[in-house]
C-alpha positions in Angstrom: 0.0 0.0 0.0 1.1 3.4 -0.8 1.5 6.5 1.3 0.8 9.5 -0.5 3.6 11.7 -0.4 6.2 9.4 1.1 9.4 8.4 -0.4 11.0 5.3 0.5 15.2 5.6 0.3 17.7 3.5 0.1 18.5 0.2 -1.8 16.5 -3.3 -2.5 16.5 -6.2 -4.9 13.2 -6.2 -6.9 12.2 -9.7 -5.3 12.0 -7.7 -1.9 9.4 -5.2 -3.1 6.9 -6.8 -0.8 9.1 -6.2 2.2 9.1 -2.3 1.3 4.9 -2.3 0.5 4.9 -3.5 4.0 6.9 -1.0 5.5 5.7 1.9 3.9 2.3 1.1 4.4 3.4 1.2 8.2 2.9 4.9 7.9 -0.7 5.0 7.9 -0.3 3.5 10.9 1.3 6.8 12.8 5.3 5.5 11.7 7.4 8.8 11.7 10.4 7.8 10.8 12.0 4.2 10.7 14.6 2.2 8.9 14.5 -1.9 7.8 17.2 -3.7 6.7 17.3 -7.4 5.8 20.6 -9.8 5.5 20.3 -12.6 3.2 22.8 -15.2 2.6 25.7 -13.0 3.4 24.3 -10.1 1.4 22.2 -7.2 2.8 19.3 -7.4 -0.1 17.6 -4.6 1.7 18.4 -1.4 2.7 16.0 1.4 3.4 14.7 4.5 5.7 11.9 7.1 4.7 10.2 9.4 6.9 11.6 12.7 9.5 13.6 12.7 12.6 13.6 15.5 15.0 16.8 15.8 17.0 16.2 18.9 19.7 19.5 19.1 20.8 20.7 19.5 17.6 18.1 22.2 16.8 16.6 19.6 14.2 13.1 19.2 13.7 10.9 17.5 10.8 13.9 16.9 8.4 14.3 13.8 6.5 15.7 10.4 7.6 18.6 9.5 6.6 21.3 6.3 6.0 23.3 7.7 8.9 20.6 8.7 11.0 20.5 6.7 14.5 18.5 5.9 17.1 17.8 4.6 20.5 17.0 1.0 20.5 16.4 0.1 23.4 16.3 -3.2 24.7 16.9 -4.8 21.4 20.7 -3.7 22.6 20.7 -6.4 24.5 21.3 -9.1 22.1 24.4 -7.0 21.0 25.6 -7.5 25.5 24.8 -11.2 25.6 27.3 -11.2 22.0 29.9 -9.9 23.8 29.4 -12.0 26.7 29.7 -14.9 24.3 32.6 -14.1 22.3 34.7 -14.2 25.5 33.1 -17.6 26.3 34.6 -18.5 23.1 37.8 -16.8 23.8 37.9 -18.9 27.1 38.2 -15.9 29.3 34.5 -17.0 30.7 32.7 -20.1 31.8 28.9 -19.9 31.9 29.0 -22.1 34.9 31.2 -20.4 36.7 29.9 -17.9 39.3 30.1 -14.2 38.3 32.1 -13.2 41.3 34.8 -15.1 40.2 35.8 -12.6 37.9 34.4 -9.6 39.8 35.1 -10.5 43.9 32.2 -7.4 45.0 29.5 -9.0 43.2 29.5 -12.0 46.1 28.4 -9.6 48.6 24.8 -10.1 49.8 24.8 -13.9 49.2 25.7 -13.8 45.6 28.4 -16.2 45.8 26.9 -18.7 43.4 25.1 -16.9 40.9 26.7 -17.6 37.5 27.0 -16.0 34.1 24.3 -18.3 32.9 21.9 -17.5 35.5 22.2 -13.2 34.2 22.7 -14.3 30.3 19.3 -16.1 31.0 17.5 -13.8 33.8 17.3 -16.5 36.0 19.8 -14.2 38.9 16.8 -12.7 40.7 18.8 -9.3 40.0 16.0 -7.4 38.0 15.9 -4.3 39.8 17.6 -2.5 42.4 16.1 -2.7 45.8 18.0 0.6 47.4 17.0 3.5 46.1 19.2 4.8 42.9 19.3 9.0 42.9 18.2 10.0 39.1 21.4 11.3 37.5 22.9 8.2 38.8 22.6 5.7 36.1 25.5 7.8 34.3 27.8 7.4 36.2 29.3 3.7 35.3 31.2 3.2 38.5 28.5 3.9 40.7 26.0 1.8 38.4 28.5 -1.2 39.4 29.2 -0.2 42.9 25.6 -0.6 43.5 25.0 -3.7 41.8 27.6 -5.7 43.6 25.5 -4.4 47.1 22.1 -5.7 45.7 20.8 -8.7 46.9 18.3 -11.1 44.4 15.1 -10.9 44.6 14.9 -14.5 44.6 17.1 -17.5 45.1 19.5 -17.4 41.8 18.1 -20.2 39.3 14.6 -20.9 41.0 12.7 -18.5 38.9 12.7 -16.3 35.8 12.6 -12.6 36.1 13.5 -10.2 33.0 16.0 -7.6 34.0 15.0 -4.8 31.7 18.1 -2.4 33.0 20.4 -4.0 35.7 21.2 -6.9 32.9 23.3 -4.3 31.4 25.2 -2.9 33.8 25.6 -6.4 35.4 26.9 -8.1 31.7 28.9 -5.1 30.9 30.8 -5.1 34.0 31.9 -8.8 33.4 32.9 -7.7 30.0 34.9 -4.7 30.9 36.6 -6.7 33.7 37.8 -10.0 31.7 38.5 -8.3 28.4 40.5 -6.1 29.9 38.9 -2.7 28.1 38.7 0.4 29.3 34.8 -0.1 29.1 32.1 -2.2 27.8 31.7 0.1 24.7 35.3 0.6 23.6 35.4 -4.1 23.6 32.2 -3.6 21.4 33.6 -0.8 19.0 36.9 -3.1 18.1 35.5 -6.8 18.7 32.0 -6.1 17.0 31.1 -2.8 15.4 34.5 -2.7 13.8 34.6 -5.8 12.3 31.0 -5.6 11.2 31.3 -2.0 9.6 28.6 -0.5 11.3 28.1 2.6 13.3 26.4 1.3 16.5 27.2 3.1 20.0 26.8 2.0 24.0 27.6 5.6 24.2 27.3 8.2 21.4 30.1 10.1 20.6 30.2 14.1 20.2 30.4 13.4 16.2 27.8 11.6 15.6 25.1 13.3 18.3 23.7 15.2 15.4 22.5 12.1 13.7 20.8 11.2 16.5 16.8 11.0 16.0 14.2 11.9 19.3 12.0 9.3 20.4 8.2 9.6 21.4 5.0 7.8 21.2 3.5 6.6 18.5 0.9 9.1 16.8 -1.6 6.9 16.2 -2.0 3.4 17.6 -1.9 0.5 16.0 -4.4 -1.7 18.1 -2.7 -3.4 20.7 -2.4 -7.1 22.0 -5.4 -8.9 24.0 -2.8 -10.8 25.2 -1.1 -8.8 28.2 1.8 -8.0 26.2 1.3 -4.2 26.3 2.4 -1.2 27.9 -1.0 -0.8 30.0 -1.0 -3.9 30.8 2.8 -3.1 32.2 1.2 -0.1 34.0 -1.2 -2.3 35.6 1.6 -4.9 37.3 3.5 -1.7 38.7 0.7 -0.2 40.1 -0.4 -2.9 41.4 2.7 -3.9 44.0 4.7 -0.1 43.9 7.3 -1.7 45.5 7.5 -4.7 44.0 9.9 -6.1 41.6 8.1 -4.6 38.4 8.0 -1.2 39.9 11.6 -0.8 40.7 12.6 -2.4 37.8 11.5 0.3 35.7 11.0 3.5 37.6 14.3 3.3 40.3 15.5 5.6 39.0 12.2 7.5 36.9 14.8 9.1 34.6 14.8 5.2 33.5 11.8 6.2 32.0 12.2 9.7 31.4 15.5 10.9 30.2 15.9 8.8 27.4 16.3 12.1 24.6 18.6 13.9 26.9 22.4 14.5 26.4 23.1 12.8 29.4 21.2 9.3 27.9 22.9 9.7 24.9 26.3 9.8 26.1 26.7 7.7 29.1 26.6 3.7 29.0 23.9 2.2 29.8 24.1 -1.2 28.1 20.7 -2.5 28.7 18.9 -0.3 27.0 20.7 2.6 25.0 22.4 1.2 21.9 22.1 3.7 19.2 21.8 2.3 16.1 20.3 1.8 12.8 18.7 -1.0 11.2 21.4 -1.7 8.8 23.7 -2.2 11.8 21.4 -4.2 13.7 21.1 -6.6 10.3 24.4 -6.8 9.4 25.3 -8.5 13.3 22.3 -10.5 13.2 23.3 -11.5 9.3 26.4 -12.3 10.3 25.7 -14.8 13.1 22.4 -16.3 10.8 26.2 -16.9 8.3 28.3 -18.3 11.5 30.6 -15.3 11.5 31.5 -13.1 14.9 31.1 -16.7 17.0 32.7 -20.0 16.3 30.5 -22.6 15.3 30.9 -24.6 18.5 29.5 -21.7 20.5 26.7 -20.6 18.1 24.4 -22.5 18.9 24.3 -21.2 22.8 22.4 -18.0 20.6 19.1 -20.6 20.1 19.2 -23.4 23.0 16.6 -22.6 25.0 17.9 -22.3 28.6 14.4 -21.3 30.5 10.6 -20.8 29.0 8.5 -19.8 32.4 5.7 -17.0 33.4 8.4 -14.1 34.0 8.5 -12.7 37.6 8.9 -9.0 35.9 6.6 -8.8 32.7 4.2 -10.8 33.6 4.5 -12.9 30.5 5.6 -16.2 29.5 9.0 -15.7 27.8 11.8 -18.1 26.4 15.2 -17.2 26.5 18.5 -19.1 25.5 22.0 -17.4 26.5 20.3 -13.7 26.1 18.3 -13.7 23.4 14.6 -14.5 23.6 13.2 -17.0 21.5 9.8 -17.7 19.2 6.9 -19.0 20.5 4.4 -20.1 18.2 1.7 -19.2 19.3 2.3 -15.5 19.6 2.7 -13.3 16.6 4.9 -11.0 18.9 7.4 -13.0 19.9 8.6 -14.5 16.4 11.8 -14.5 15.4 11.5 -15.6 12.4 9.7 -19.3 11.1 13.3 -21.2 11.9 13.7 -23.7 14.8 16.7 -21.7 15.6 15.7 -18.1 15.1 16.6 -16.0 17.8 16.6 -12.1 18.4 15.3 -9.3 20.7 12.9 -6.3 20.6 13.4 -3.5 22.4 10.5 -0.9 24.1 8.4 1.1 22.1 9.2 -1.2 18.6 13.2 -1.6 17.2 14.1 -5.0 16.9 16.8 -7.5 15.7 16.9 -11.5 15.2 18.8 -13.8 13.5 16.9 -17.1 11.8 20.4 -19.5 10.5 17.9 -21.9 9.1 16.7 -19.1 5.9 20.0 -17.2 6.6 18.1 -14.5 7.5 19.2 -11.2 9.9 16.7 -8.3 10.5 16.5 -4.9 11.4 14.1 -2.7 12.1 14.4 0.5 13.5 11.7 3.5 14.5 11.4 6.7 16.5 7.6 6.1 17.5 7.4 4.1 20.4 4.0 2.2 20.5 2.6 -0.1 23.1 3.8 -3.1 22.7 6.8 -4.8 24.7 7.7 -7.6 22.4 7.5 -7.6 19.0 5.4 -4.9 17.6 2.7 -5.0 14.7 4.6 -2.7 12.5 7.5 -5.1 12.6 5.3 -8.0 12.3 4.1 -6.7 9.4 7.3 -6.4 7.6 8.1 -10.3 9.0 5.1 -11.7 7.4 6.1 -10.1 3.9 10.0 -11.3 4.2 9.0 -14.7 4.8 6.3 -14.6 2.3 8.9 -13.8 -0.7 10.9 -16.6 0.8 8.0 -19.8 0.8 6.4 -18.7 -2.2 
């Protein structure tokens, strides 16, 4: 379907045309601005953006999107952490059994001795929100984050339960990364180990050059009809509400500029690994299309990207959700959390709509990318959309 007046840039093989129809005629829908890009076989057969960005930092407003322009993915990041964390598996500088304060002594305080790596890859830890209170301006400041996650204490006993950990995760997984790789920080191992080597422009921490390519973030004009399923942003509300300080609560609003600072200077430039990747959807594709191809891990530790590790009613969302070492996996009977038709597809979305997944059996990797945030927290329709007409081209 056609949008009158919109112009869809960038690059695609005719066979794809149904891929752009679907993502175009996501701007009927209330899209604003948004980016898809599709990895096929080794090749990215799809590369495209339309729509405007707003950047009011930059003094930007209503211009056009762009190749370069960027934006804040949220928890689809974290598929790029739980990489990292595997890469050094592979390297043999971790062991997923082996308990996290092995390689970080604080962490053991508050009877954390025996939670492993594989307990956080898989959100098993019982650390999915801080219990003491975390001051706002906090959450930039990397060596407090860490200070304060090695005093925490689980919320349950480590591998009993499953309980997403929409922010901690990051803090928690970069850490460990910063401390076994020896880098001066999580960002500057995934610059030279991934980004790099992947030639993409993807930032745990935006630098002062590319701030301007930054686009705003905000909710989605109009709609799309959301899930009967629980798997929305009121139903989210609801949990909080429900238990203020409860796990859910805290999770999400200690600090509230969790929640609220997420177009601020501040956001953009410190590291917060769970959930401010900037990126766009050629980046996200060309990872995910490069694992879906066995490159950036070895084969023998690949397949820790699709074995499922937990599938249970999460503690935090209130969902049932399926995880192997840090991704989240399909289940098939939910149109929002598919990651593509493959018995090994694996991926993650992040708030609001961005997403990235990897499916090795059609050699697929996917990106998506948008600055209106709607109401889901999995997959979102828009995305679904664009799914559907990928694996159409490929069945038929």
């Amino acid at each position: 379907m056609k949008v009158e007046g919109l112009t869809i840039k960038g690059n695609w093989a005719p066979r794809w045309q149904p891929v752009v129809d679907a993502f175009s005629a996501n701007f009927n829908d209330g899209e604003q601005g948004a980016g898809v890009a599709l990895s096929y076989r080794g090749e990215l057969v799809v590369n495209i953006w339309a729509g405007e960005r707003s950047n009011r930092l930059a003094g930007i407003s209503n211009q056009p999107w762009a190749e370069n322009t960027i934006v804040n993915i949220f928890s689809a990041g974290k598929g790029l952490v739980a990489l990292c964390v595997l890469q050094l598996i592979a390297d043999g500088k971790l062991n997923l059994n082996s308990p996290m304060a092995n390689y970080w002594p604080e962490f053991a305080q508050n009877n954390k001795e025996k939670i492993t790596v594989r307990d956080v890859l898989c959100h098993r830890s019982g650390l999915s929100a801080f219990h003491e209170h975390i001051a706002d301006d906090q959450i930039f400041n990397w060596a407090a984050m860490s200070q304060s996650v090695a005093n925490e204490a689980s919320w349950w006993v480590s591998g009993e339960q499953q309980g997403y950990s929409p922010f901690m995760y990051g803090w928690i997984l970069g850490e460990l990364v910063r401390r076994v790789s020896g880098y001066e920080s999580f960002n500057a191992y995934f610059q030279v180990k991934v980004a790099r080597p992947s030639g993409i422009k993807c930032y745990f921490g935006v630098p002062d050059s590319e701030l301007d390519s930054i686009a705003d973030t905000g909710p989605l004009k109009k709609n799309i009809i959301s899930p009967s399923n629980g798997a929305d942003s009121v139903a989210l509300g609801k949990l909080m509400k429900a238990d203020p300080r409860g796990v859910t609560n805290r999770a999400f609003c200690n600090p509230i500029s969790l929640m609220t600072a997420t177009n601020t200077l501040a956001w953009r430039q410190a590291q917060i690994p769970a959930a401010n990747a900037h990126a766009n959807a050629h980046a996200i594709a060309s990872v995910y299309g490069a694992l879906a191809n066995k490159e950036l891990l070895p084969a023998e530790v690949l397949p820790l990207c699709w074995q499922e590790q937990t599938f249970a009613d999460d503690r935090v969302l209130g969902l049932p959700l399926r995880f192997s070492h840090g991704f989240m996996l399909s289940q098939a009977d939910r149109a929002d959390c598919r990651y593509g038709r493959g018995a090994r597809a694996f991926g993650h979305p992040g708030a609001g709509g961005c997403l990235g997944f990897a499916d090795p059996d059609y050699e697929i990797g996917f990106g998506y990318v948008t600055s209106r945030m709607g109401q889901n927290i999995l997959i979102d329709e828009r995305a679904v959309a664009i799914i559907d007409a990928l694996y159409a081209v490929l069945e038929n």
